[in-house]
N, CA, C and O atoms as a GROMACS GRO file, in nm:
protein
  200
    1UNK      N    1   0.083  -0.119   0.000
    1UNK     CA    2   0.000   0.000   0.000
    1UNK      C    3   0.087   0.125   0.000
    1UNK      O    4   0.061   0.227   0.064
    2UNK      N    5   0.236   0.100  -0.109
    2UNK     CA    6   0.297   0.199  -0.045
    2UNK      C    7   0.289   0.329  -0.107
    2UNK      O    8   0.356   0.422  -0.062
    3UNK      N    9   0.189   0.349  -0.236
    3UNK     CA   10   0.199   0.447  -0.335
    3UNK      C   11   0.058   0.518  -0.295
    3UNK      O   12   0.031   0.638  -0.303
    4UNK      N   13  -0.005   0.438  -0.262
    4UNK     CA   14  -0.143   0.435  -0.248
    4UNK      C   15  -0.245   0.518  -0.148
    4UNK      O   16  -0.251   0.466  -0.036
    5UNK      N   17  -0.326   0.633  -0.164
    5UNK     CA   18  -0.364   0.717  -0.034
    5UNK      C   19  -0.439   0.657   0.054
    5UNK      O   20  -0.431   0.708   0.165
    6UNK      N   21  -0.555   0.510   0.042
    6UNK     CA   22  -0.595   0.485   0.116
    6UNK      C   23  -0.670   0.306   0.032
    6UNK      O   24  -0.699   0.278  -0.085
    7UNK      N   25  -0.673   0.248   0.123
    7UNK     CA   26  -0.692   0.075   0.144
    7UNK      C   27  -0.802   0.074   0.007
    7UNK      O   28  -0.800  -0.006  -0.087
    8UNK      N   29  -0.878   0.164   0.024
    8UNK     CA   30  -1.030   0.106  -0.088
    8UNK      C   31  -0.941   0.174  -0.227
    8UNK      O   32  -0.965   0.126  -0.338
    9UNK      N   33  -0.871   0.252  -0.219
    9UNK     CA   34  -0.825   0.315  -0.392
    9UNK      C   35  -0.728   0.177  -0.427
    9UNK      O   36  -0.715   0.128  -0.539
   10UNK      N   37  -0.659   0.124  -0.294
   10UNK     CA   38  -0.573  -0.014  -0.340
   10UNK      C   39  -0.649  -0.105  -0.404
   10UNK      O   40  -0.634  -0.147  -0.519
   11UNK      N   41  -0.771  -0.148  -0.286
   11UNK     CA   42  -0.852  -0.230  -0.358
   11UNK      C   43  -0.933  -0.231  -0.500
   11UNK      O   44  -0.972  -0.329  -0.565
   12UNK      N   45  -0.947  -0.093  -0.528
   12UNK     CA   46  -1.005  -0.063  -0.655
   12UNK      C   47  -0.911  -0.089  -0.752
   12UNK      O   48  -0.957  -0.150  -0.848
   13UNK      N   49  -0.801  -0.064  -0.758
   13UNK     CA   50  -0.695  -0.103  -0.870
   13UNK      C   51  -0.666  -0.243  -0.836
   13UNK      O   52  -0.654  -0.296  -0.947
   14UNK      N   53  -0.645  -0.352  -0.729
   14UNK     CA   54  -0.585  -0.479  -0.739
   14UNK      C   55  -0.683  -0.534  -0.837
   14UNK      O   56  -0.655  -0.584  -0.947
   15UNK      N   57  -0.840  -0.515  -0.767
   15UNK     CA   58  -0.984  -0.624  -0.828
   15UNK      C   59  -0.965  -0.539  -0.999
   15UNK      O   60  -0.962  -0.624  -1.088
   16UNK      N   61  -0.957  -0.434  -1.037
   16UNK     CA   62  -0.920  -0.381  -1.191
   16UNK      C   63  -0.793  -0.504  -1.258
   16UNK      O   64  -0.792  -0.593  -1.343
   17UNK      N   65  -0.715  -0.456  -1.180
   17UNK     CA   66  -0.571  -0.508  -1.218
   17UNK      C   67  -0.532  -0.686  -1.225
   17UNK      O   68  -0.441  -0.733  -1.294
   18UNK      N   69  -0.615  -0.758  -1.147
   18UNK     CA   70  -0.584  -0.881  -1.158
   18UNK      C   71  -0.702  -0.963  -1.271
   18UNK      O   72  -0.671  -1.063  -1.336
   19UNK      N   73  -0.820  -0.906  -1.276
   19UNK     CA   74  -0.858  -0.893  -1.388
   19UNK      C   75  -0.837  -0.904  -1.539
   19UNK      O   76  -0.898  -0.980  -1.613
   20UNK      N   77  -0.736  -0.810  -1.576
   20UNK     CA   78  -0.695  -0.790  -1.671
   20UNK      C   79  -0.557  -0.885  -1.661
   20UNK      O   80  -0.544  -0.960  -1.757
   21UNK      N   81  -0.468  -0.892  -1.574
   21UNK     CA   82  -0.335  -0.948  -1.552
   21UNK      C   83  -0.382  -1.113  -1.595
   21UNK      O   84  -0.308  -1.178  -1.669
   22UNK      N   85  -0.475  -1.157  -1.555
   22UNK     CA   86  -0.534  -1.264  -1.545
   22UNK      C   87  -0.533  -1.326  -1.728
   22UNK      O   88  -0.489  -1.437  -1.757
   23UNK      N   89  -0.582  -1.245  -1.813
   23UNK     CA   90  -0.634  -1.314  -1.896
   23UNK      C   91  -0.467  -1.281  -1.986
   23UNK      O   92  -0.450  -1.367  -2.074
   24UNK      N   93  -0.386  -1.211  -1.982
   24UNK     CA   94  -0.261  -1.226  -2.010
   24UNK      C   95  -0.114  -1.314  -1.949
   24UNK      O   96  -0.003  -1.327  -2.001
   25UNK      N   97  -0.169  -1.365  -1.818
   25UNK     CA   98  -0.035  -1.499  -1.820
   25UNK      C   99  -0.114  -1.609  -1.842
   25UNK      O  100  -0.208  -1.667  -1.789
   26UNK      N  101  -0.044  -1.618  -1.938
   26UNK     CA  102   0.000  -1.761  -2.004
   26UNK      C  103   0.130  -1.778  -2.012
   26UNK      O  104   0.213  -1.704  -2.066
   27UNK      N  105   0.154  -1.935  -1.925
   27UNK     CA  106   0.255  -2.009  -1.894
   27UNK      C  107   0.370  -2.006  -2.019
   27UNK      O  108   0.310  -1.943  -2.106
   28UNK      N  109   0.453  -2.027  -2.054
   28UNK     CA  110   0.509  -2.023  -2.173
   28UNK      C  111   0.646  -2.121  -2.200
   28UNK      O  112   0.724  -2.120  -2.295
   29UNK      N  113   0.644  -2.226  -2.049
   29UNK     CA  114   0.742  -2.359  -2.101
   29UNK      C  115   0.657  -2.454  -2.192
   29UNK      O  116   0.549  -2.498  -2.150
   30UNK      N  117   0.703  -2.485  -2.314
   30UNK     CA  118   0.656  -2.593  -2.372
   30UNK      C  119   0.551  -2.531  -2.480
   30UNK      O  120   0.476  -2.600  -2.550
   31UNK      N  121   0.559  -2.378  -2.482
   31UNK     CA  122   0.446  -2.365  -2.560
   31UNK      C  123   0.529  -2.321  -2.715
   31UNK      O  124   0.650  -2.303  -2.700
   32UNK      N  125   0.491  -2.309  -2.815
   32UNK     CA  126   0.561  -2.258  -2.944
   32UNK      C  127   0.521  -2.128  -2.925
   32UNK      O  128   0.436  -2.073  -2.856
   33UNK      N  129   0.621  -2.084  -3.020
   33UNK     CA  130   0.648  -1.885  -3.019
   33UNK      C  131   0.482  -1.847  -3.125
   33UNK      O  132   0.434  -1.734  -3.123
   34UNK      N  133   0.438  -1.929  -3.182
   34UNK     CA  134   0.295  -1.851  -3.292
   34UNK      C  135   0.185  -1.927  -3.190
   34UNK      O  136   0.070  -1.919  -3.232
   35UNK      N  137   0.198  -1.987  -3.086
   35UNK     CA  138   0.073  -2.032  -3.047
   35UNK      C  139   0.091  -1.919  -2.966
   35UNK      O  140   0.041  -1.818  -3.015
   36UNK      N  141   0.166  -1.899  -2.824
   36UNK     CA  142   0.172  -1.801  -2.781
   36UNK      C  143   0.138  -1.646  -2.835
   36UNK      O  144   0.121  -1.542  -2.771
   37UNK      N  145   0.135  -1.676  -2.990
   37UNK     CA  146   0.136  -1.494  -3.046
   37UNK      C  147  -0.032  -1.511  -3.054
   37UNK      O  148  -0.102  -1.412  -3.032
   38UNK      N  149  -0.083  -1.616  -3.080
   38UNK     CA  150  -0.262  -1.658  -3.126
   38UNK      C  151  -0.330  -1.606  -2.965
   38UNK      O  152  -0.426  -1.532  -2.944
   39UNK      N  153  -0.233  -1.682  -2.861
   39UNK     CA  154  -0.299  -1.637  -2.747
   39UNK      C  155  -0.351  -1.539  -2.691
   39UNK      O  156  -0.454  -1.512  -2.629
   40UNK      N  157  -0.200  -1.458  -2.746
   40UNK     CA  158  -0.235  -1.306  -2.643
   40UNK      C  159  -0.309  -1.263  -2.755
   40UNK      O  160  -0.420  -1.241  -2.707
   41UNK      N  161  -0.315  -1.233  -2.899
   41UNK     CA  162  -0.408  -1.208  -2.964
   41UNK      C  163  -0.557  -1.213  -2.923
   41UNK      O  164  -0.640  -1.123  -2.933
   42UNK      N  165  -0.573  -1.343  -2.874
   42UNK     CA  166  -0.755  -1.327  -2.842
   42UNK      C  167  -0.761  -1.289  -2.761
   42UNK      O  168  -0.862  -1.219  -2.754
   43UNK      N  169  -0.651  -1.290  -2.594
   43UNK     CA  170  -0.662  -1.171  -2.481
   43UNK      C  171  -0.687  -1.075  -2.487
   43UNK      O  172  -0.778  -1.030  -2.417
   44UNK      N  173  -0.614  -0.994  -2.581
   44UNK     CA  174  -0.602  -0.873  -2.602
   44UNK      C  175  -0.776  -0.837  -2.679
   44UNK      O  176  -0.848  -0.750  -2.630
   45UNK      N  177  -0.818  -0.913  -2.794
   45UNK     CA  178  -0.922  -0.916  -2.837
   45UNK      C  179  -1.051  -0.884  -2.775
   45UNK      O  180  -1.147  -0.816  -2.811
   46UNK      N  181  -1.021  -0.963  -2.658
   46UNK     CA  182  -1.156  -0.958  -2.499
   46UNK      C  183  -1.148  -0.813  -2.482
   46UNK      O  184  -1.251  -0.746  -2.483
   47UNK      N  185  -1.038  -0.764  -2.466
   47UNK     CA  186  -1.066  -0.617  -2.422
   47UNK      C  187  -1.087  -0.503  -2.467
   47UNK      O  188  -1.154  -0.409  -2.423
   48UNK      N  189  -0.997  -0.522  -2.603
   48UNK     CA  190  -1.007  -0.372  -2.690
   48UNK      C  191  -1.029  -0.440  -2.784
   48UNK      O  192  -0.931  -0.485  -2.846
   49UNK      N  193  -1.221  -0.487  -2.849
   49UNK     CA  194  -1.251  -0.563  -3.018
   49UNK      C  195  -1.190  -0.436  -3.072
   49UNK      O  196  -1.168  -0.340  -2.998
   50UNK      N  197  -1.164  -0.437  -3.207
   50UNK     CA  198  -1.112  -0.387  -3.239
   50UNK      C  199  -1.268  -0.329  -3.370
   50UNK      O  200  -1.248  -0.243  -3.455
   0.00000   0.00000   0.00000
């Protein structure tokens, strides 16, 4: 909480932030470099259609 003016503005950015963090890790031992590029492609897709 160290940037942060008070507990609920933290909480408002973690529940934002893990959200979004969420649908971008993907693990990446064992995966190929164009499946990985397909992935974040449709992540990214969820959020900003284009």
């Amino acid at each position: 909480m160290k940037r942060f003016k008070s507990q609920r503005h933290l909480q408002r950015f973690v529940s934002i932030h893990d959200t979004i963090a969420n649908l971008f890790h993907i693990l990446r031992h064992d995966l190929p470099s164009a499946h990985h590029r397909e992935l974040r492609s449709a992540a990214w897709a969820k959020i900003a259609p284009i």
